[in-house]
SERO-4910 file (N, C-alpha, C, O; in steps of 0.05 Angstrom, whole numbers):
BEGIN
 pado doro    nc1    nc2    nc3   cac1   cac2   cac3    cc1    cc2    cc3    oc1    oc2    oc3
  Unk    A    188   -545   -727    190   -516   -729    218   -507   -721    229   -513   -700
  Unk    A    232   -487   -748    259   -482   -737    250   -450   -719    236   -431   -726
  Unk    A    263   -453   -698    271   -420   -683    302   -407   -692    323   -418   -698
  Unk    A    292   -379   -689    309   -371   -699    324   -365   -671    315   -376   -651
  Unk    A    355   -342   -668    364   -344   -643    346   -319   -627    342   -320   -602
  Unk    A    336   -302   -641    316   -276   -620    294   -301   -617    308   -318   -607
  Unk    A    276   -309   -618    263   -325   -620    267   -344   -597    246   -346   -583
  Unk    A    292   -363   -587    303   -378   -576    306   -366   -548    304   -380   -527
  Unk    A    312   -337   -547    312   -317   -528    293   -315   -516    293   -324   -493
  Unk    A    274   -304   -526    250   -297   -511    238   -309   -497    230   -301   -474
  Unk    A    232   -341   -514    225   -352   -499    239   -371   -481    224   -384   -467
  Unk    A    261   -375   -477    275   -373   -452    272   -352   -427    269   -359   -404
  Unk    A    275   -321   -435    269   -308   -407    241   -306   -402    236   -304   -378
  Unk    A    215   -308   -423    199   -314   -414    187   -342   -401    163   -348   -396
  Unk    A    208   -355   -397    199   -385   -378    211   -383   -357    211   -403   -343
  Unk    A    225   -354   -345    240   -360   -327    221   -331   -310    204   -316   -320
  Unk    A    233   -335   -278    216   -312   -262    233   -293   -266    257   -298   -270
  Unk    A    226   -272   -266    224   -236   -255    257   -236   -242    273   -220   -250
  Unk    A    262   -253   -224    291   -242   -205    312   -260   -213    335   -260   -204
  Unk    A    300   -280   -235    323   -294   -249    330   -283   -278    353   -281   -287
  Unk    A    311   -276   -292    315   -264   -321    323   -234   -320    326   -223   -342
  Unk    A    326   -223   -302    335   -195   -284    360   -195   -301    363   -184   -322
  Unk    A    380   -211   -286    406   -203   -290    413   -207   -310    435   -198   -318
  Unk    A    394   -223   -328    410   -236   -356    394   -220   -376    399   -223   -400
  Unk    A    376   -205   -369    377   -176   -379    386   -151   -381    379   -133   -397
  Unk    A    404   -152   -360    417   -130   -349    440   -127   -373    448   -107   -385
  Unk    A    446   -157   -374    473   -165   -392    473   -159   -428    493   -160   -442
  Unk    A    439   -150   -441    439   -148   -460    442   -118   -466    433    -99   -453
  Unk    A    460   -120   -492    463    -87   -503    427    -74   -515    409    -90   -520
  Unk    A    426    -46   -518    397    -33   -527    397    -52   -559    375    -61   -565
  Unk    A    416    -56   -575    407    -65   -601    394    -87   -592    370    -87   -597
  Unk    A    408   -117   -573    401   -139   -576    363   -139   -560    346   -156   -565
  Unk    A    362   -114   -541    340   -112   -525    321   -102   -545    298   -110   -540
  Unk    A    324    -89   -566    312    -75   -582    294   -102   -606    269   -103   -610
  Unk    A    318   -121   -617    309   -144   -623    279   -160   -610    256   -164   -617
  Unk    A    295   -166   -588    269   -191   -578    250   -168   -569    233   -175   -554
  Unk    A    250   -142   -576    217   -130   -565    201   -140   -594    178   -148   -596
  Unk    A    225   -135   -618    201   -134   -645    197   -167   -642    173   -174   -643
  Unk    A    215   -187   -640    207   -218   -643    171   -229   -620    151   -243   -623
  Unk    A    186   -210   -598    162   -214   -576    138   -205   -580    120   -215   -567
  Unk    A    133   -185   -600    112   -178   -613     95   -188   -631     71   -183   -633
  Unk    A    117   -211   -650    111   -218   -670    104   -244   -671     93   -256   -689
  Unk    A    114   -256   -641    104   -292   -633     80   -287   -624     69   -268   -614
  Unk    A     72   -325   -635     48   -322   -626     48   -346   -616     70   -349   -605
  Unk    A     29   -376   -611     31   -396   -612     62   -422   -622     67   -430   -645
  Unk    A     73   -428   -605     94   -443   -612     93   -479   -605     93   -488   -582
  Unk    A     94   -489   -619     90   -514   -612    117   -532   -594    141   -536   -597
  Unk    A     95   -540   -574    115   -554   -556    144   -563   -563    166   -554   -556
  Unk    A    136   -588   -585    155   -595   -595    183   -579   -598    205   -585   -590
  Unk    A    177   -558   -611    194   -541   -617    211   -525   -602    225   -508   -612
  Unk    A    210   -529   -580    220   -516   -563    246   -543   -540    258   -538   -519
  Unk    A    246   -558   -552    253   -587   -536    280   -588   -545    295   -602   -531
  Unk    A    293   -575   -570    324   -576   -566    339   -546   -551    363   -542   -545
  Unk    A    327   -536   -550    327   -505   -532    321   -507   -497    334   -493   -481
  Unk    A    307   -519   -492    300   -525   -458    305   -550   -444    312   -555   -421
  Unk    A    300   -565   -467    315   -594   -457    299   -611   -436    279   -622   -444
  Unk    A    307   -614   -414    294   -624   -386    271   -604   -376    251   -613   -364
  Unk    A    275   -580   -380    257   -549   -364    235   -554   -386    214   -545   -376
  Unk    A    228   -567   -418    207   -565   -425    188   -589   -412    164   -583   -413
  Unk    A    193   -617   -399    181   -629   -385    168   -611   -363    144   -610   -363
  Unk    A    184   -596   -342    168   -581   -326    154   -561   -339    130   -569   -340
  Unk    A    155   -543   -347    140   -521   -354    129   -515   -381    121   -493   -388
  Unk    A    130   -538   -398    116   -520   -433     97   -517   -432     87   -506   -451
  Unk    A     76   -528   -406     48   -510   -407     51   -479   -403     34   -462   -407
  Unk    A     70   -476   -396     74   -441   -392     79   -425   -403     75   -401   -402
  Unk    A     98   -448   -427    108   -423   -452    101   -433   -484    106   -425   -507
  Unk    A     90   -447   -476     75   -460   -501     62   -444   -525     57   -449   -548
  Unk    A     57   -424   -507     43   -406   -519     35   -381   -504     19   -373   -488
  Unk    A     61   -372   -520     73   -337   -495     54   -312   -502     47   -301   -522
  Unk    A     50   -310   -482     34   -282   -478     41   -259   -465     48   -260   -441
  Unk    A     39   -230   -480     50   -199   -458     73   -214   -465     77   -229   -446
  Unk    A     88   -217   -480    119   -216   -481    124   -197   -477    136   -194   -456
  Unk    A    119   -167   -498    127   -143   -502    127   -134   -471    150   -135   -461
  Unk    A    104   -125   -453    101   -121   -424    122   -138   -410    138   -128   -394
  Unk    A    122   -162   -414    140   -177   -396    175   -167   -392    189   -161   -373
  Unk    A    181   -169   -423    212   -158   -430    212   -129   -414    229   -124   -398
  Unk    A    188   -110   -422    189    -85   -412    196    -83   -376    209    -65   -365
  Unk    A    183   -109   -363    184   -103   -335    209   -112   -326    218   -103   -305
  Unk    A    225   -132   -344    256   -148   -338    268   -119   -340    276   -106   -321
  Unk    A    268   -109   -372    290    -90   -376    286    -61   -350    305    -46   -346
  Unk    A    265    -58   -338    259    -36   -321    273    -43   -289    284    -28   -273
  Unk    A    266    -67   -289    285    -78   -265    308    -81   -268    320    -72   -248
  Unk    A    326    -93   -289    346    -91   -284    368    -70   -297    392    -70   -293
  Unk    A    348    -46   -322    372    -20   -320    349      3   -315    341     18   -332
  Unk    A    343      2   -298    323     27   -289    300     33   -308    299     18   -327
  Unk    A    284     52   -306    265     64   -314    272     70   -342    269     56   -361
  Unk    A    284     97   -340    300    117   -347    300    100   -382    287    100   -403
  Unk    A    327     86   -370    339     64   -389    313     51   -412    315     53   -436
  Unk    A    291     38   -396    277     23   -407    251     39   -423    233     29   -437
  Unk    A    256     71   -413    233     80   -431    246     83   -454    236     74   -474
  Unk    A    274     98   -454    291     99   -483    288     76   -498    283     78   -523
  Unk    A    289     52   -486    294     21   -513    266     23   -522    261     33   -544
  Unk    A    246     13   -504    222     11   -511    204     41   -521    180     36   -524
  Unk    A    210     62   -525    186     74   -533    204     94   -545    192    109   -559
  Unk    A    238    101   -544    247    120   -560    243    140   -543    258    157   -553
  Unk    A    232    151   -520    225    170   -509    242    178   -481    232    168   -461
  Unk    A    265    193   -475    274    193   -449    249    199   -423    245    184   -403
  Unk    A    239    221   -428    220    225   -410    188    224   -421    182    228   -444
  Unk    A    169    219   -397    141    209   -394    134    237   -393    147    255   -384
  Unk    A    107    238   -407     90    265   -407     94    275   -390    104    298   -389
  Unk    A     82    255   -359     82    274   -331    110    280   -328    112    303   -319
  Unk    A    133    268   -332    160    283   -318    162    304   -332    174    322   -321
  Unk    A    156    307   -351    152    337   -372    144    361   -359    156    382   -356
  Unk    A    113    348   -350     92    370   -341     99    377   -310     93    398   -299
  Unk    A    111    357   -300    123    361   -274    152    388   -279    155    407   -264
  Unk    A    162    384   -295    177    412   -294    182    433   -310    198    451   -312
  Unk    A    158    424   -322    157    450   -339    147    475   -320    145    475   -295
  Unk    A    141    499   -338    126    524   -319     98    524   -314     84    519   -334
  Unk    A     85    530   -292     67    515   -279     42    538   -298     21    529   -305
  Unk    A     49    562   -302     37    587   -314     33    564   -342     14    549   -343
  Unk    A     51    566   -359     51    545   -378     31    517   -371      7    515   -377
  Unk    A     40    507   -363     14    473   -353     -9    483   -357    -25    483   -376
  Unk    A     -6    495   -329    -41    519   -330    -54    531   -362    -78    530   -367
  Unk    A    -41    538   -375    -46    560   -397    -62    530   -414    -86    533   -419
  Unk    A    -52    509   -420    -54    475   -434    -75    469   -420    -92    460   -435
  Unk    A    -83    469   -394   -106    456   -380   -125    465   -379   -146    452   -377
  Unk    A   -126    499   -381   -147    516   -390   -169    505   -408   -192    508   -402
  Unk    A   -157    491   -433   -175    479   -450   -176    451   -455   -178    441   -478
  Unk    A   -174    438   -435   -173    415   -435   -211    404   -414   -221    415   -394
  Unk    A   -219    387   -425   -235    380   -413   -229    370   -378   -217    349   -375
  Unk    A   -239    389   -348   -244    393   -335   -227    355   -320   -210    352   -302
  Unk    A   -240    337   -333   -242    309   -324   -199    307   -318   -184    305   -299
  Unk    A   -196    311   -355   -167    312   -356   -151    321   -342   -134    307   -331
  Unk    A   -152    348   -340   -137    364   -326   -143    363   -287   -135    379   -271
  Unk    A   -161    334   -282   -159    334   -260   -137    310   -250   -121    306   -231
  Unk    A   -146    297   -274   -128    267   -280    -97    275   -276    -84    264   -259
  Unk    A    -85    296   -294    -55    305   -297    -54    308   -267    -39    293   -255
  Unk    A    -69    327   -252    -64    347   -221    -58    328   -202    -45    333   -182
  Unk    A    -70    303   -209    -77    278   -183    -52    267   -191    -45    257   -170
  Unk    A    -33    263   -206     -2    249   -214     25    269   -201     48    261   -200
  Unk    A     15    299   -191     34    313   -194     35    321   -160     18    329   -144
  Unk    A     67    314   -158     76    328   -128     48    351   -119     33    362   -136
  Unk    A     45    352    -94     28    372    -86     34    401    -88     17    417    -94
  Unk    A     52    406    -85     64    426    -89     73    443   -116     74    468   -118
  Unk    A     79    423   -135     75    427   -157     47    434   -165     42    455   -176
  Unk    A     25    414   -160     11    417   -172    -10    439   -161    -26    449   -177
  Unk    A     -9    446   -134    -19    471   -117    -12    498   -142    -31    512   -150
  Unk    A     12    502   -151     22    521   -161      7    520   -194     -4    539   -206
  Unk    A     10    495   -201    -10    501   -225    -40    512   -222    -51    531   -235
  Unk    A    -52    497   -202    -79    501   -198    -81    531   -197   -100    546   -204
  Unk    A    -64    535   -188    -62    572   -170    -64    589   -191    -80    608   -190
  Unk    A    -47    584   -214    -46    592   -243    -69    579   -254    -62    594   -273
  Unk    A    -86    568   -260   -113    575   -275   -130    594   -264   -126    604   -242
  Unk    A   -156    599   -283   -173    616   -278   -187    607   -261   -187    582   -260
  Unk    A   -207    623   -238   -224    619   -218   -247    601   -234   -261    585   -221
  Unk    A   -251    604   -259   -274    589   -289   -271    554   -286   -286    535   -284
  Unk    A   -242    559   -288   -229    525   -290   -227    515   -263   -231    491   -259
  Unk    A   -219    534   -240   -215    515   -211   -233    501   -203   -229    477   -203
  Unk    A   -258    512   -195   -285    497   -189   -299    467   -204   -311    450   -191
  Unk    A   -296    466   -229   -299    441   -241   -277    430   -236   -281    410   -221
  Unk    A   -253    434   -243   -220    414   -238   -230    401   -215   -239    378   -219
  Unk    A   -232    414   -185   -226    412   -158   -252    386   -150   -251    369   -132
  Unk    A   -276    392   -170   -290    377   -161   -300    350   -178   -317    334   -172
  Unk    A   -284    351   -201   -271    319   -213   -253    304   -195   -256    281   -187
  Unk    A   -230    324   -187   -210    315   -169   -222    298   -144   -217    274   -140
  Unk    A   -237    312   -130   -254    301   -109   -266    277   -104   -266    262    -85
  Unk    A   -279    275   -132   -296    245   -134   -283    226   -149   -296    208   -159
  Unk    A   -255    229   -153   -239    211   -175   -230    187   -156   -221    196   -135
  Unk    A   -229    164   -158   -216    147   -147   -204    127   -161   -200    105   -149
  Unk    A   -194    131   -196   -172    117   -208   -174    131   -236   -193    141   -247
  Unk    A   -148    128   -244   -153    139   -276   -135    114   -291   -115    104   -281
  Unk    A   -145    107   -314   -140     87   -330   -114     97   -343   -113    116   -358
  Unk    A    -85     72   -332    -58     78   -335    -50     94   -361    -34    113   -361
  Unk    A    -64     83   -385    -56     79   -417    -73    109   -428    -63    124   -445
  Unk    A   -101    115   -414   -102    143   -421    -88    165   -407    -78    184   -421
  Unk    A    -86    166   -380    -61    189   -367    -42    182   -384    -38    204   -394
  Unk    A    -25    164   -396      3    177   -408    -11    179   -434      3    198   -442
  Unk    A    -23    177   -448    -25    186   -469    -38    216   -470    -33    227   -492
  Unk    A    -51    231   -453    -56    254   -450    -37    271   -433    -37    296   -433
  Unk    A    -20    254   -420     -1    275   -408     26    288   -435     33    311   -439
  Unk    A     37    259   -450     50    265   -473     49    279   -485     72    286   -491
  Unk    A     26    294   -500     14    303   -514    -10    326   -500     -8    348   -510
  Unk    A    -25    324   -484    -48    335   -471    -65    344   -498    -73    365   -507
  Unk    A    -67    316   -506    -84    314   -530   -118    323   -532   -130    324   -511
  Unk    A   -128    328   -550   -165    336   -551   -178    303   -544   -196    301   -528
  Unk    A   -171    285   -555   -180    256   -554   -165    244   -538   -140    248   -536
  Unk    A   -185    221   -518   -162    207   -503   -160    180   -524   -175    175   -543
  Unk    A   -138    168   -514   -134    142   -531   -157    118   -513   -165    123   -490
  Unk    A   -162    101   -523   -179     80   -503   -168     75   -488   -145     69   -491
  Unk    A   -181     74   -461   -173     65   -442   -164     38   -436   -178     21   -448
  Unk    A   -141     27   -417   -126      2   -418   -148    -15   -385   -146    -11   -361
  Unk    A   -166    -30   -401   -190    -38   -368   -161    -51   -351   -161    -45   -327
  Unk    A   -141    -63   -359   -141    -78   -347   -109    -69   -337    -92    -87   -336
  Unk    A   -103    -42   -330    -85    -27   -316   -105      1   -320   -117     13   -338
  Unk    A    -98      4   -290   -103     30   -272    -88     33   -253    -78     14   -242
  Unk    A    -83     71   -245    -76     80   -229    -97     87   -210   -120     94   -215
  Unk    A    -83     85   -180   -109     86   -150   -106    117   -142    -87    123   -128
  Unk    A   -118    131   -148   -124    164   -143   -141    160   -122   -160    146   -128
  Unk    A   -140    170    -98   -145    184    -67   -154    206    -78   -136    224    -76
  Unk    A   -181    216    -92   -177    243   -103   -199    265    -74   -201    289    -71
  Unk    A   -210    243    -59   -214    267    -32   -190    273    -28   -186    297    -32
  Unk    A   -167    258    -19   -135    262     -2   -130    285    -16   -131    307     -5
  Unk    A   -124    283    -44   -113    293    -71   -124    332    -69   -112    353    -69
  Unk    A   -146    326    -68   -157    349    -71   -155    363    -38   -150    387    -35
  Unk    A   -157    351    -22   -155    366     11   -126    372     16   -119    384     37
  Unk    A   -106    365     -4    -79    376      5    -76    391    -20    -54    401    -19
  Unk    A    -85    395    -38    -81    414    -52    -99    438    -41    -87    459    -45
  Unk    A   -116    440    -32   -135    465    -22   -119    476     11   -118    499     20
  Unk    A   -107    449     26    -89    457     48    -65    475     33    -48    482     50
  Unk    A    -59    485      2    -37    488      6    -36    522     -6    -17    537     -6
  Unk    A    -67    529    -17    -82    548    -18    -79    570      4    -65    571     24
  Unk    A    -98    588     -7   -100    610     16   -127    600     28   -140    585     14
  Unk    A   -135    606     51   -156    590     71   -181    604     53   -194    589     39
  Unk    A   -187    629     52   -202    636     29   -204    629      1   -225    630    -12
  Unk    A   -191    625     -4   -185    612    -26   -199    584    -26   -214    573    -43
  Unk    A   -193    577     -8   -203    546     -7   -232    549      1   -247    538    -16
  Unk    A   -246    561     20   -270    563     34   -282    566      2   -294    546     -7
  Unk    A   -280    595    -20   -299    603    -33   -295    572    -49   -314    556    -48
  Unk    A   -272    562    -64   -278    544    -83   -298    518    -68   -313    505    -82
  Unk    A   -297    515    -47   -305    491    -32   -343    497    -32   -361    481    -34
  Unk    A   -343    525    -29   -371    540    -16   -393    538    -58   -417    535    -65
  Unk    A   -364    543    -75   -373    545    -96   -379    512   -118   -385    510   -141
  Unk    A   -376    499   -103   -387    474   -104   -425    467   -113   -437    450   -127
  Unk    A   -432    489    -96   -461    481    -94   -473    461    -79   -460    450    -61
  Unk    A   -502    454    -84   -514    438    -73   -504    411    -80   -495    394    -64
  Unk    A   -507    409   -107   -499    386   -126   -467    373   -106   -466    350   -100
  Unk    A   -453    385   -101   -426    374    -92   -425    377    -62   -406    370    -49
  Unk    A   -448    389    -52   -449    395    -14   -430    366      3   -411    365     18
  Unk    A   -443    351     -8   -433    330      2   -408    318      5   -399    309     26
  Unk    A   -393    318    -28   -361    327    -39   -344    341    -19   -324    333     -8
  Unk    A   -361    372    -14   -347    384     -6   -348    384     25   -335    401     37
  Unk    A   -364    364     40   -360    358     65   -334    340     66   -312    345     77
  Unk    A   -339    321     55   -317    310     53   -285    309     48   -269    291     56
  Unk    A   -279    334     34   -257    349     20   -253    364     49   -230    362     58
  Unk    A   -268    374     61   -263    391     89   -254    372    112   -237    377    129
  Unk    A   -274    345    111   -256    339    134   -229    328    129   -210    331    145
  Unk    A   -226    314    103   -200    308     93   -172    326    101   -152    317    111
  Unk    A   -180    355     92   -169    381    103   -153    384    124   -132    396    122
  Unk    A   -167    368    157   -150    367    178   -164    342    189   -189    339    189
  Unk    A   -144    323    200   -150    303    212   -139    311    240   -127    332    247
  Unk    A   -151    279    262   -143    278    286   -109    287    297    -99    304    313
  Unk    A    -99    266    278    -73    269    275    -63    300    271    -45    306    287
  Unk    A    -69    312    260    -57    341    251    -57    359    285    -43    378    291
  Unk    A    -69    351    295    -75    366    325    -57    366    338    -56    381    358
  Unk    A    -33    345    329     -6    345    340      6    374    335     11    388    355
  Unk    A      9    385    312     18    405    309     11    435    315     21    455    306
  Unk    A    -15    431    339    -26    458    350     -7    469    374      7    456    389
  Unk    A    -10    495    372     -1    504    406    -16    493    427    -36    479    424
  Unk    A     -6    498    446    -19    483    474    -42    507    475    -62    496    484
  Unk    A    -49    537    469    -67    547    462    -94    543    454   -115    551    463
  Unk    A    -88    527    431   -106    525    410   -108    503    423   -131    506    433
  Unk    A    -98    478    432   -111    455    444   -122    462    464   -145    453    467
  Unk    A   -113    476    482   -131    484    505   -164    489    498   -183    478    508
  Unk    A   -163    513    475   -187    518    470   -206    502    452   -230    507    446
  Unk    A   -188    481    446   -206    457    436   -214    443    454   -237    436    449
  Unk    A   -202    434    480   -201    409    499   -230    425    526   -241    412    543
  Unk    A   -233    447    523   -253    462    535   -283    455    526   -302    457    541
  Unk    A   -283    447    500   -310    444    478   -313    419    478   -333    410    466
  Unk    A   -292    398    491   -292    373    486   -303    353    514   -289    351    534
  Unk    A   -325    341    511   -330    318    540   -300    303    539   -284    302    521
  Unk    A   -300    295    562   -284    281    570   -280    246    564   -258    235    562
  Unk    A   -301    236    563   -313    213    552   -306    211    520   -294    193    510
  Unk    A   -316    236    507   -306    236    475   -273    233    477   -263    219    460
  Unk    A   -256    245    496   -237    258    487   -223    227    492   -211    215    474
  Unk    A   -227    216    518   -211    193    521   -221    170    500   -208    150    503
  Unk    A   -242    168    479   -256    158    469   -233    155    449   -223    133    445
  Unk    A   -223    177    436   -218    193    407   -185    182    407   -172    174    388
  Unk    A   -179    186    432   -149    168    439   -136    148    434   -112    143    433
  Unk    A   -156    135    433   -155    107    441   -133     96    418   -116     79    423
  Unk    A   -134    108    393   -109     97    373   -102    120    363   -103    120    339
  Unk    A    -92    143    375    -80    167    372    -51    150    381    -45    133    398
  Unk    A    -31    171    354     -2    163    366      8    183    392      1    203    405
  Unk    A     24    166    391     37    173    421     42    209    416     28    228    423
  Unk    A     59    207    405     62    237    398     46    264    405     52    286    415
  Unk    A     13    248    389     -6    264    392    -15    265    422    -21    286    434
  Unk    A    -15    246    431    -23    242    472     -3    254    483     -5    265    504
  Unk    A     12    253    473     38    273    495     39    304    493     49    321    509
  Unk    A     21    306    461     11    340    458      1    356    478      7    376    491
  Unk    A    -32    324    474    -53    335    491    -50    333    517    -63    348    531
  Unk    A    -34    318    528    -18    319    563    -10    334    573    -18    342    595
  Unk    A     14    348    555     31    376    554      5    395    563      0    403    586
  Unk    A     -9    400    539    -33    422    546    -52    432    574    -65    451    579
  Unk    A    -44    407    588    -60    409    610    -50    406    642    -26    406    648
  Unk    A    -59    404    651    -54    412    687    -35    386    687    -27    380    664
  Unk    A    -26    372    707    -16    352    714    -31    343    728    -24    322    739
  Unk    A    -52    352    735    -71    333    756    -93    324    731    -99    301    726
  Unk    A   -103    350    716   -114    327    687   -104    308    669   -112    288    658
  Unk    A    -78    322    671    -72    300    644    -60    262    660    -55    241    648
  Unk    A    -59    270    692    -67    243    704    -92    228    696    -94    205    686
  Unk    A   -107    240    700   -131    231    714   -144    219    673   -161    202    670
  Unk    A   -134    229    658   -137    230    625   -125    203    617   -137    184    607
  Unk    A    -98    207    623    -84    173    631    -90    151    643    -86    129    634
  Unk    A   -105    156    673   -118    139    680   -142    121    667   -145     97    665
  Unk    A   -158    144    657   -179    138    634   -177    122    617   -194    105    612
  Unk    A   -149    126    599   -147    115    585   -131     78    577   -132     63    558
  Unk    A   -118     77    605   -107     54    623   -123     43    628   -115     22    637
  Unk    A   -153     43    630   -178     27    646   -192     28    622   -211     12    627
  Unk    A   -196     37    597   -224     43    577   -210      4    566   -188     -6    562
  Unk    A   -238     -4    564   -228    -27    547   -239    -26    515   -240     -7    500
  Unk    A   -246    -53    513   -251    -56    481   -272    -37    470   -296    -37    477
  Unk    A   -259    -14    447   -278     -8    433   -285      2    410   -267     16    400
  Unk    A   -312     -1    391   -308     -5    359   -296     23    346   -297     48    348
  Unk    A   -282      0    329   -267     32    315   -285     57    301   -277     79    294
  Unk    A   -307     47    298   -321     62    280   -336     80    302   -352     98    295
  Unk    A   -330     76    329   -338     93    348   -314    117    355   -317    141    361
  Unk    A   -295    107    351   -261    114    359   -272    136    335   -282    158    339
  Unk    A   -269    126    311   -266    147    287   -293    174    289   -294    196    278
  Unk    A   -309    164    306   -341    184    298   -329    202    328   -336    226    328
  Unk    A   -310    190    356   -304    217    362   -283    229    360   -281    249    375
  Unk    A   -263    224    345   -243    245    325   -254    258    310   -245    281    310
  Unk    A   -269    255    298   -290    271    281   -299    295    290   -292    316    279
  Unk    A   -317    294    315   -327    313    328   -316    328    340   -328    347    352
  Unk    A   -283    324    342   -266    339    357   -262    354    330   -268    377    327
  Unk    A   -251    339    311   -236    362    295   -264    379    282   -263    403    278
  Unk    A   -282    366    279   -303    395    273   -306    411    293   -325    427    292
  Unk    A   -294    410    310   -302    424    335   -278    446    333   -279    470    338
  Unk    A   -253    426    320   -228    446    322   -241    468    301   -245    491    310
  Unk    A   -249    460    270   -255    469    250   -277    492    251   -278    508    232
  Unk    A   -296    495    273   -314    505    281   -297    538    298   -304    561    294
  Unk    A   -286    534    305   -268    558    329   -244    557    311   -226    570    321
  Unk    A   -240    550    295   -222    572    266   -235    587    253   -229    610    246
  Unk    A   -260    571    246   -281    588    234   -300    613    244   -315    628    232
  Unk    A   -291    610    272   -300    629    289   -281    650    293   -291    671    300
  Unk    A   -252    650    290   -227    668    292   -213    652    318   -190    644    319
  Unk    A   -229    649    337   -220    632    365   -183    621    363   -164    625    378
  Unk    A   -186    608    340   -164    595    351   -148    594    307   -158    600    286
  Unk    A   -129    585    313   -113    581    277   -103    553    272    -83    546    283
  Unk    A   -117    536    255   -106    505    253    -81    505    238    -69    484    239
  Unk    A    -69    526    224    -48    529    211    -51    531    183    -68    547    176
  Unk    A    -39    518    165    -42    524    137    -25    546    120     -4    557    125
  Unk    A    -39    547    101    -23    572     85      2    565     79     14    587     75
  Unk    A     16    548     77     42    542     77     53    552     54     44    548     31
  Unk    A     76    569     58     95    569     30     93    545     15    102    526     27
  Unk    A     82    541    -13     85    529    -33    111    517    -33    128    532    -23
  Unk    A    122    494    -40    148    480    -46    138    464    -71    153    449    -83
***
């Protein structure tokens, strides 16, 4: 079997690793990169033999590996992305400078919104979960109160969206998705996702969409709430508002809840209090020995519903509302 020289190429950087075929990709112009994507497409099966005036000694070690090349096209794609950026490698390979989402990321958010309106509920939760929070706070803000309640509560229960249909619906924000790719996905946190987009809301705002959940999502939306404010966040209270949390709290829970609180946060809750408590708090926590995390986590819990409880009462303000960025 004769090879041709694109041919001869490919499968050379495909026998070689990721941080060696790097640089000697770096070195090819877009025409010659442009080549071995169509050759890499178009091999299939190559017989050993054939490859033995081209590799020489390296086909003794490895022609079980390239014997018969597979994902060339993906492969070349991940060399040329490593060694001339992103940017670079969406232009050779797809003709395209920018990806749907960098689109939808700066386009006008009134605009996005106006496109997601009629987009099936699922989709348009898929785009929200890719996009800065802030950005995407500002879209959400711009749809109708019709569309927030379903979006918010796809968002919620999403925990991956299949790589190959997000860009093909972000590109386009097409009526049909393209089939999904099983074997690439993106990992969507869509409680996280959705509890910092509702933190970035008006507190009303957030309560009715959360309240407007229903029965069907009660559960969703417990979860979306405690997401909302963690242990951690308590760093950022006045000594006020901790006071009037640390009043509602046993003492046993509180040194309990510590136990893998950062420093930061213990030097809050120290600050807040007498110097003869916040001894005696230290001491506690200098003597508590081994204990299960899943106990640690159930009394952080009860503190911050406790915090969440006396906001909800007026008592005290966990913060929020933040200017949009």
């Amino acid at each position: 079997m004769t090879l041709t020289g694109p041919e001869k190429a490919v499968l050379m950087l495909l026998s070689l690793d990721e941080a060696t075929a790097a640089p000697i990709v770096g070195e090819l112009d877009d025409i010659d990169l442009r080549k071995l994507r169509e050759v890499a497409a178009m091999m299939r099966a190559v017989p050993s033999s054939a490859l033995e005036d081209v590799y020489g000694d390296f086909v003794d070690r490895a022609k079980d590996a390239v014997a018969v090349p597979r994902g060339g096209v993906s492969y070349l794609r991940r060399l040329t992305s490593r060694a001339l950026g992103e940017t670079r490698s969406q232009e050779i390979f797809t003709g395209t400078p920018q990806t749907g989402l960098d689109r939808i990321a700066s386009a006008d958010p009134a605009s996005v919104a106006a496109l997601l309106e009629h987009e099936h509920p699922q989709l348009a939760a898929a785009i929200i979960s890719q996009l800065e929070p802030g950005r995407a706070a500002r879209i959400f803000q711009a749809l109708s109160a019709a569309a927030q309640a379903p979006i918010i509560t796809r968002l919620g229960a999403m925990t991956e969206v299949p790589a190959g249909m997000l860009e093909g619906v972000a590109a386009a924000l097409a009526a049909e998705l393209p089939p999904p790719e099983a074997e690439a996905a993106m990992s969507v946190d869509g409680i996280a996702r959705a509890a910092g987009l509702l933190r970035k809301v008006t507190k009303e705002q957030a309560a009715e969409l959360l309240d407007g959940l229903g029965d069907d999502g009660s559960e969703l939306a417990q979860l979306i709430r405690h997401a909302m404010y963690t242990f951690e966040d308590m760093k950022a209270l006045d000594p006020r508002a901790l006071r009037s949390i640390l009043k509602e709290v046993q003492q046993d829970r509180l040194v309990l809840a510590l136990k893998t609180a950062s420093e930061a946060l213990k030097e809050r809750i120290f600050a807040s209090m007498s110097s003869r408590a916040a001894e005696l708090l230290r001491d506690d926590l200098a003597t508590l020995g081994g204990v299960r995390l899943a106990d640690v986590e159930a009394a952080q819990l009860q503190i911050v519903e406790t915090a969440m409880r006396l906001e909800s009462e007026g008592q005290i303000s966990l913060g929020g509302d933040e200017d949009l960025v």
